[in-house]
N, C-alpha and C positions, 0 to 999 in steps of 0.2 A: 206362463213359461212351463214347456214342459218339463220334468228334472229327470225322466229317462229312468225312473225306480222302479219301476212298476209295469201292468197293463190292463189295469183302469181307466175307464174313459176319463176322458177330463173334463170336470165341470167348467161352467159357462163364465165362472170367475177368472179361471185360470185360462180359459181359450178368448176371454173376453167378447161373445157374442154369444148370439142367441140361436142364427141360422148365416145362411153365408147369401146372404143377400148382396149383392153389389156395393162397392165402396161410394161415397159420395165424398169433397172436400168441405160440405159443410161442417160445423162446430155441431152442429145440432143435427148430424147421421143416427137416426133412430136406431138403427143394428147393431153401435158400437153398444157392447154391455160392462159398463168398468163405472164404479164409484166415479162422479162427474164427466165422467167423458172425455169429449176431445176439448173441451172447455177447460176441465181442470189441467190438463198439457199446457193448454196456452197458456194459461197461470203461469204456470211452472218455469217456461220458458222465459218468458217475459220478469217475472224475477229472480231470473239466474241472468239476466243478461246478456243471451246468447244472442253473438251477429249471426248476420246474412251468410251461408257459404258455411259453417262451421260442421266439424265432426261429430256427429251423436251418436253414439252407441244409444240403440234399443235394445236391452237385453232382458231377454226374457219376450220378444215381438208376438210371440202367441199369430194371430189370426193378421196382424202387419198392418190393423188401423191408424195405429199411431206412425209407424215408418212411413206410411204414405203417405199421412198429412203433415209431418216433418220435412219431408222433401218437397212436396206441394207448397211451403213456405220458404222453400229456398235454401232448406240444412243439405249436407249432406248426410243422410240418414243411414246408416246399417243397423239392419235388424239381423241380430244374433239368439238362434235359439238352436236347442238340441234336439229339435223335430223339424223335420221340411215341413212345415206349414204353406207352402208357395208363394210364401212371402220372405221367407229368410234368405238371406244373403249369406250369413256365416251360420254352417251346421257344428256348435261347439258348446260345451257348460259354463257355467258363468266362471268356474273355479278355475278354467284353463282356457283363455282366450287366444284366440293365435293372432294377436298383435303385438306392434314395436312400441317398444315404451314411450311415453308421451307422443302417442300418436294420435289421441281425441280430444275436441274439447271438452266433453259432457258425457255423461253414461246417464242414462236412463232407463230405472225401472218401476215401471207401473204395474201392481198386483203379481209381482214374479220374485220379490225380496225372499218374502216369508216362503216361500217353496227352495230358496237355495238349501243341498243339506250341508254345505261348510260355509258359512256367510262369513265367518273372520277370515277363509279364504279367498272367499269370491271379492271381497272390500281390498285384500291386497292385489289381485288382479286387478282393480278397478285403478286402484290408487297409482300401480306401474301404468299402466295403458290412458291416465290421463297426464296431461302439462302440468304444469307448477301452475295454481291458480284456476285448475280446471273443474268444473262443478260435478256433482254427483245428486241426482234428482230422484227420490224415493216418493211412492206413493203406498200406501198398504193398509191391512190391517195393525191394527194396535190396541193394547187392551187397556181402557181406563180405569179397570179394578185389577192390578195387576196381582194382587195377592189369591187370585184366583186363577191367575194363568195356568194351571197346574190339571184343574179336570178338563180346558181346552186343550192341552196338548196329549192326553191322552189319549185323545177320540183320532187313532193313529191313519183310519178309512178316510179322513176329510180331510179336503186341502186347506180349510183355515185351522188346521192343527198346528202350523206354525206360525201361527199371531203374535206379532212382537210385542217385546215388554219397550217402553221408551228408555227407559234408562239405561238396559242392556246395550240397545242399539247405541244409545249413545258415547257407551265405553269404547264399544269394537270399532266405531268408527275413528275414535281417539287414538286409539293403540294401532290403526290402519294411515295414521296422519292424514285425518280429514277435522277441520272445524265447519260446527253448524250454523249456518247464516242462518236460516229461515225452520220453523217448525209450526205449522198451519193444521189446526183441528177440523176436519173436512167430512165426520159424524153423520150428518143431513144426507149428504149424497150415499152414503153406504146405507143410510135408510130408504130413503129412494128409489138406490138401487132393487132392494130387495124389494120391496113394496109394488115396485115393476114386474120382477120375476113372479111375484105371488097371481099378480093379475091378469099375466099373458099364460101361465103355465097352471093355474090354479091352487097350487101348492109351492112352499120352501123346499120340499123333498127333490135333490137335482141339485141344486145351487153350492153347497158346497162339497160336491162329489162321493155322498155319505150312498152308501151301499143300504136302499131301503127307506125305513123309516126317520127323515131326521129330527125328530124329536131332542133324541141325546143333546146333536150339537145344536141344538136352538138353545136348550138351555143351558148349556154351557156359557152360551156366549152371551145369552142372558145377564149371568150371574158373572162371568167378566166383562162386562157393561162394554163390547167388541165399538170398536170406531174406525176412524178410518184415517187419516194424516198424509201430510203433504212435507216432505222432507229437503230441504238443499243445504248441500256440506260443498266447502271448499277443498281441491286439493293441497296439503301446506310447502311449501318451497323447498327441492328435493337437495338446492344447494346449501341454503341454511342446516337442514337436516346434517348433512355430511360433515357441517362445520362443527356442529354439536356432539 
């Protein structure tokens, strides 16, 4: 997702590929570049319960591999981002979407959380813009040393400067009236991943948009022991809420 701050390229994390190779509806599109892929979407999908025909916000659609195999399955997908990537359908931030309240079933974002820069705001957009009962599907980084999160968000050039803490996320989604169904440690694929990039590009240097050398944030992320997570929260019933 782009977050429109800057003009820095964006690295491959954030645009989720590598070159623009043509799209495939395979699960297994070599070009997609995202911690598990189009593989870990089906996951996702498939436990959050999404029918046939339903609304999905992709937010944060980056490069629109996922909006396309969303649709290609039968959702009806918008992909919403704040760069025309030629995929995006809606040009907007996640913090101000220009839709009617309960008008999705599901919002999904994959690798574009941690780049919101008001995520307590962008969760209350999410939470008006889904139904009572409607899912909210997070994939990202996450630090499993968290008491180190601190020299990772320093390194302010890279897009994994905003590596979530779990526990944080899991307040603001609370205070945004979301409960968490499912939380999935997804590590492997974020090693993978990068293990990938090391091999086709010969180097780390690139991957998380570091200006140069990245050294710095290798070891940063090092020493906050970086993973990767798979996230589903419910929206909670906006009439009960009123009642209360």
């Amino acid at each position: 997702m782009s977050v429109c701050r800057d003009s820095r390229n964006r690295s491959p994390y954030e645009t989720g590929r590598l070159d623009a190779a043509p799209f495939s509806d395979s699960l297994r599109d070599e070009r997609v570049f995202r911690p598990g892929g189009l593989e870990l979407t089906a996951r996702a999908v498939a436990l959050a319960q999404l029918a046939a025909g339903a609304t999905i916000l992709d937010l944060g659609c980056g490069s629109g591999h996922t909006t396309r195999w969303l649709r290609a399955q039968g959702f009806n997908a918008i992909g919403i981002d704040c760069a025309d990537n030629g995929e995006t359908s809606v040009m907007a931030s996640a913090e101000a979407l220009p839709m009617a309240d309960g008008s999705a079933d599901a919002v999904l974002a994959e690798c574009s959380f941690s780049l919101f820069e008001d995520r307590a705001r962008a969760l209350a957009e999410c939470a008006r813009v889904l139904i009572d009962g409607g899912r909210l599907i997070i994939s990202d980084l996450y630090a499993r040393h968290p008491e180190a999160i601190a020299e990772v968000r320093s390194l302010r050039d890279s897009c994994a400067s905003g590596m979530l803490v779990r526990e944080e996320l899991e307040a603001i989604l609370s205070n945004a009236g979301f409960i968490v169904n499912v939380w999935e440690d997804h590590s492997r694929a974020l090693r993978e991943c990068a293990a990938r990039f090391l091999f086709e590009q010969g180097s780390l240097d690139g991957l998380w948009g570091c200006r140069g050398d990245s050294s710095a944030i290798q070891g940063a992320m090092r020493t906050a022991r970086a993973g990767y997570f798979l996230l589903i929260a419910m929206r909670s019933n906006r009439t009960n809420e009123k009642r209360e």
